[in-house]
C-alpha positions in Angstrom: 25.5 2.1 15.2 23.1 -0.7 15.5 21.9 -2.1 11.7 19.2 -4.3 10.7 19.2 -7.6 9.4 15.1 -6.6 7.7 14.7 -2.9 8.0 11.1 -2.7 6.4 10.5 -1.0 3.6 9.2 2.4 5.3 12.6 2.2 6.8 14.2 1.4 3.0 12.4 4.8 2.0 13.8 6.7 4.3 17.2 5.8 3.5 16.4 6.6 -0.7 14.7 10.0 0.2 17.7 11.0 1.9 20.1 9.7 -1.1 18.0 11.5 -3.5 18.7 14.5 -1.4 22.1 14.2 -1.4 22.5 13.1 -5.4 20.2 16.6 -6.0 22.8 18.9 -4.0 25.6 16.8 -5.9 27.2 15.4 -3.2 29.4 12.4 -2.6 28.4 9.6 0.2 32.3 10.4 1.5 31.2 13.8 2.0 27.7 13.7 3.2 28.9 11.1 6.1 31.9 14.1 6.9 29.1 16.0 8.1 27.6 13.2 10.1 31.2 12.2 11.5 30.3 9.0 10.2 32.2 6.7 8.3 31.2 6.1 4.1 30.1 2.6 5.5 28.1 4.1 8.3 26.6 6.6 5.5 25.4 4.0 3.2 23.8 1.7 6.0 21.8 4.7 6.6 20.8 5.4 2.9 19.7 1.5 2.7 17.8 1.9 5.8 19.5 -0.9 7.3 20.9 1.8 10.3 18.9 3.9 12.4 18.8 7.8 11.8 18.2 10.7 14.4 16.3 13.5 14.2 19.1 15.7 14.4 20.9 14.2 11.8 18.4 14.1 9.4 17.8 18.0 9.8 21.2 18.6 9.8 21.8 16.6 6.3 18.5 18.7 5.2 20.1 21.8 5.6 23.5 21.3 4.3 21.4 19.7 1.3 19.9 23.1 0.6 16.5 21.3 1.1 14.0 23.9 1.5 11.2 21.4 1.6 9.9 21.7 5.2 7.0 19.6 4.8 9.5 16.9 3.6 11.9 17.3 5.8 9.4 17.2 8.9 7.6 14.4 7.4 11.5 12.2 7.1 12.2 13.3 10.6 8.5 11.3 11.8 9.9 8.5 9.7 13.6 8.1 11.1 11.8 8.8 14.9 8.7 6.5 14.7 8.7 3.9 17.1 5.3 2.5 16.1 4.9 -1.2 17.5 1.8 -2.1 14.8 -0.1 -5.6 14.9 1.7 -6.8 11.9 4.9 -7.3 13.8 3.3 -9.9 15.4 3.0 -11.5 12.0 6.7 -11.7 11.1 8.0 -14.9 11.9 5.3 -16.3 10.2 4.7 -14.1 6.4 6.8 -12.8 4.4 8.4 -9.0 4.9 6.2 -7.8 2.5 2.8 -8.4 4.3 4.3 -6.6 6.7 5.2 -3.8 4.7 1.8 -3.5 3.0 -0.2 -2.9 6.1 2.6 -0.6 7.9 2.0 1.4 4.7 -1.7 1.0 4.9 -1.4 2.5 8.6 0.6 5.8 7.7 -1.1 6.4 4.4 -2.9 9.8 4.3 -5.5 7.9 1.8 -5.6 4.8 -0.4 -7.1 4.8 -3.6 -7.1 0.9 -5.6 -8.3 -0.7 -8.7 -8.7 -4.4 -8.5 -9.7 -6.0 -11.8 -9.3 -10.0 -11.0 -10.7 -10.4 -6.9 -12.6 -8.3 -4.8 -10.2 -5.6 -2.8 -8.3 -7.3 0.3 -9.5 -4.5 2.7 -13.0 -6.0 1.5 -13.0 -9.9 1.9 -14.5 -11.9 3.4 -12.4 -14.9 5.9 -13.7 -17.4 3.0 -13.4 -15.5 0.1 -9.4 -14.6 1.1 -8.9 -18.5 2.3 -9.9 -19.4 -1.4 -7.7 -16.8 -3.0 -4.9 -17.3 -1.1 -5.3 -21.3 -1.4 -5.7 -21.3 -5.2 -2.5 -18.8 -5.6 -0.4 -21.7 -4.1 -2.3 -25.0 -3.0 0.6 -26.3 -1.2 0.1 -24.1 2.0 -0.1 -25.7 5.2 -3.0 -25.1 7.3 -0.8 -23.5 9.3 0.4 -21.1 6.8 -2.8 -20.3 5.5 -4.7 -19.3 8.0 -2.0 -16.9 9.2 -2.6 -15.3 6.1 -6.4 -14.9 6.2 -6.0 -13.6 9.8 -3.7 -10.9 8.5 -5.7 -9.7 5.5 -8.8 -9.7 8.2 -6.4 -7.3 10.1 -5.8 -4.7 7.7 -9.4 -3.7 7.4 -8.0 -1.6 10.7 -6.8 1.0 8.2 -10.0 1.7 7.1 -12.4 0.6 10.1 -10.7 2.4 12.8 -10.8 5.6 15.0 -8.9 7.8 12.4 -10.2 5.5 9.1 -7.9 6.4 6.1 -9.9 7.7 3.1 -10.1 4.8 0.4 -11.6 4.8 -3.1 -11.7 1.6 -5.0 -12.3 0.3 -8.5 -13.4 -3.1 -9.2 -14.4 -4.5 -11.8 -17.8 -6.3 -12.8 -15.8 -9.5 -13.4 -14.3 -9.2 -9.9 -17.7 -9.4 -8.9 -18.9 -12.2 -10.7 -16.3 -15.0 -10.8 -16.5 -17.3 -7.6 -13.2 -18.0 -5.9 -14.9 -20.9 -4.2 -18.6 -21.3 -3.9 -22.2 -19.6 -4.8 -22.5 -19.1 -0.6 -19.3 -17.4 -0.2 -19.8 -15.4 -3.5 -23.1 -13.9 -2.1 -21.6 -13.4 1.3 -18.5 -11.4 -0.1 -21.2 -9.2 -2.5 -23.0 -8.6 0.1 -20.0 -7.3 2.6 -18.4 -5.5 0.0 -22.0 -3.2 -0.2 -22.1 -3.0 4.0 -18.4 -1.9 3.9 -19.0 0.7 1.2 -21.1 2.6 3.1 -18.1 3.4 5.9 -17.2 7.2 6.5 -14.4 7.5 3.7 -14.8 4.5 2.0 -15.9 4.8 -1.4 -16.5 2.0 -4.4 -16.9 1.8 -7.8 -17.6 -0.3 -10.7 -16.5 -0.6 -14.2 -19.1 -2.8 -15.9 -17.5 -5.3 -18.6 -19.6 -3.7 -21.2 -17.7 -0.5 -20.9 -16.8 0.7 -24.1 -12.5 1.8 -24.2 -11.5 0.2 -21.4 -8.5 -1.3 -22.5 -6.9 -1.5 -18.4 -7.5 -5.0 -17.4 -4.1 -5.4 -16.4 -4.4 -2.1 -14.4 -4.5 -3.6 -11.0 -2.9 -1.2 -8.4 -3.0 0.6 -5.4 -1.7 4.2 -4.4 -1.2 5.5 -1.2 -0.8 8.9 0.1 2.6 10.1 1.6 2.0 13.0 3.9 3.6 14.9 1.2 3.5 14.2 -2.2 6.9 13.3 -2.9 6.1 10.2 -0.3 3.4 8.5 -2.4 3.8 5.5 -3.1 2.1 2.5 -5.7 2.1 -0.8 -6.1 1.2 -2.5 -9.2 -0.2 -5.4 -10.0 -1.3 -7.0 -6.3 -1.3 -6.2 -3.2 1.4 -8.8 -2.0 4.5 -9.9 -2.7 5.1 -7.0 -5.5 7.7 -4.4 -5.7 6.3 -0.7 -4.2 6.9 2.4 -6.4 8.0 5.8 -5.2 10.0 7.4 -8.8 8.3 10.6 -9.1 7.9 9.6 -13.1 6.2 5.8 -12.3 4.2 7.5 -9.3 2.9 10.3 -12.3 1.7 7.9 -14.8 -0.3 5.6 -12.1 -1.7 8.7 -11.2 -2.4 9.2 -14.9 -4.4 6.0 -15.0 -6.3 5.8 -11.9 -7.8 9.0 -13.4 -8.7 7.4 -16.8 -9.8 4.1 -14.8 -12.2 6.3 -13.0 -13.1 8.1 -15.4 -14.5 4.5 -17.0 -16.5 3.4 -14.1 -19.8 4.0 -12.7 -20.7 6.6 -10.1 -20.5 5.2 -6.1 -24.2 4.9 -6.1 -25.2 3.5 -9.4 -21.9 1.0 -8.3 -23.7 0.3 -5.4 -27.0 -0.8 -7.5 -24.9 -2.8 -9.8 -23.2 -4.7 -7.1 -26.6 -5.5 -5.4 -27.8 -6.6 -8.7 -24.8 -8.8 -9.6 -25.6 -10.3 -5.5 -29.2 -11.1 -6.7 -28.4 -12.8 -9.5 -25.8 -15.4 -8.0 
């Protein structure tokens, strides 16, 4: 059995999914790899997703799991047999695993919903606006290690541009929208494709003005992405690079918790829309 010196972390979920299954029918790793004919070692490589899984195993752990999820089980069995070659492969000598990770997630998500307090949304910038971010986040980038970077956030729009866009709702809010990450120019340019990109099939925005009375989330940055069941959501908090993803049913309830009440604080899509042509007039 082949292993993986990176397995991403789609593969990494696999693996967990399929120890949580095991830990839920109270089995041993010595006694789930019995029923593989595999080796305890063998077993764990598998649950850290550093080792391949086939179909048939993963059905056949299913059932002597007792798992009578079927929508689980078929969506684990599309994840242990996907062979998906996606651009940002071509990306990983250059950036770190987790760019990678974030738009392979980005691709398979069923829909994305983000709240960006700090920056416009990366599925929204502009080439200048995300050279500026990512310069100022560390200033000792090559050229050459920048620009791969710009290229790849550019990239990711895919998810939401393509032939089978993936639904996305996003919060930003008004301060997002007002700093300038480099100049007045860019500032009007990024306003101005952030409304243009709002108005894509699926694509929703909205705004949370900075006079909004209790609104107490300006560290709520996040972004949560549909599994094609529930159990497979996944968030991340904070950015959306270089931090940890979340899939424990308990974290995955209480972001779900406040993207509600973060939504619940911001404008409507269209009086958003208003308010971010307003904020582009006034630069």
């Amino acid at each position: 059995m082949a292993t993986r010196r990176n397995p991403s972390a789609r593969q990494v979920r696999l693996g967990v999914e399929l120890r949580r299954m095991r830990d839920a029918a109270g089995l041993k790793a010595t006694e789930a790899a019995a029923l593989l004919g595999a080796s305890s070692v063998q077993m764990s490589q598998i649950e850290a997703g550093v080792a391949g899984v086939s179909e048939e195993r993963v059905r056949r752990l299913a059932a002597n799991y007792g798992c009578a999820d079927s929508g689980l089980v078929e969506a684990l069995v599309a994840m242990a047999t996907d062979r998906t070659q996606g651009w940002w492969e071509e990306y990983q000598s250059v950036l770190p695993r987790a760019f990678g990770d974030l738009a392979e997630l980005e691709h398979h998500a069923t829909f994305l919903r983000e709240v960006v307090i700090t920056h416009v949304p990366g599925l929204f910038q502009t080439p200048d606006y995300a050279r500026a971010v990512f310069a100022y986040m560390n200033p000792e980038l090559p050229v050459s290690a920048l620009e791969p970077r710009v290229e790849h956030r550019m990239r990711r729009r895919a998810a939401i541009e393509g032939e089978a866009p993936t639904p996305y709702g996003a919060v930003v809010h008004e301060f997002a929208l007002r700093v300038r990450v480099a100049d007045r120019r860019v500032a009007r340019a990024q306003l101005l494709q952030l409304l243009d990109l709002s108005e894509l099939p699926g694509v929703s925005v909205r705004v949370i003005p900075v006079d909004q009375d209790g609104f107490a989330g300006a560290g709520a940055s996040m972004m949560y992405c549909g599994g094609p069941v529930p159990r497979l959501d996944t968030g991340i908090r904070d950015a959306p690079v270089n931090k940890r993803q979340i899939d424990a049913d308990v974290q995955l309830r209480r972001l779900r918790t406040l993207l509600r009440m973060v939504e619940t604080a911001s404008l409507a899509p269209v009086p958003s829309r208003e308010f971010i042509h307003r904020v582009a007039k006034e630069l």
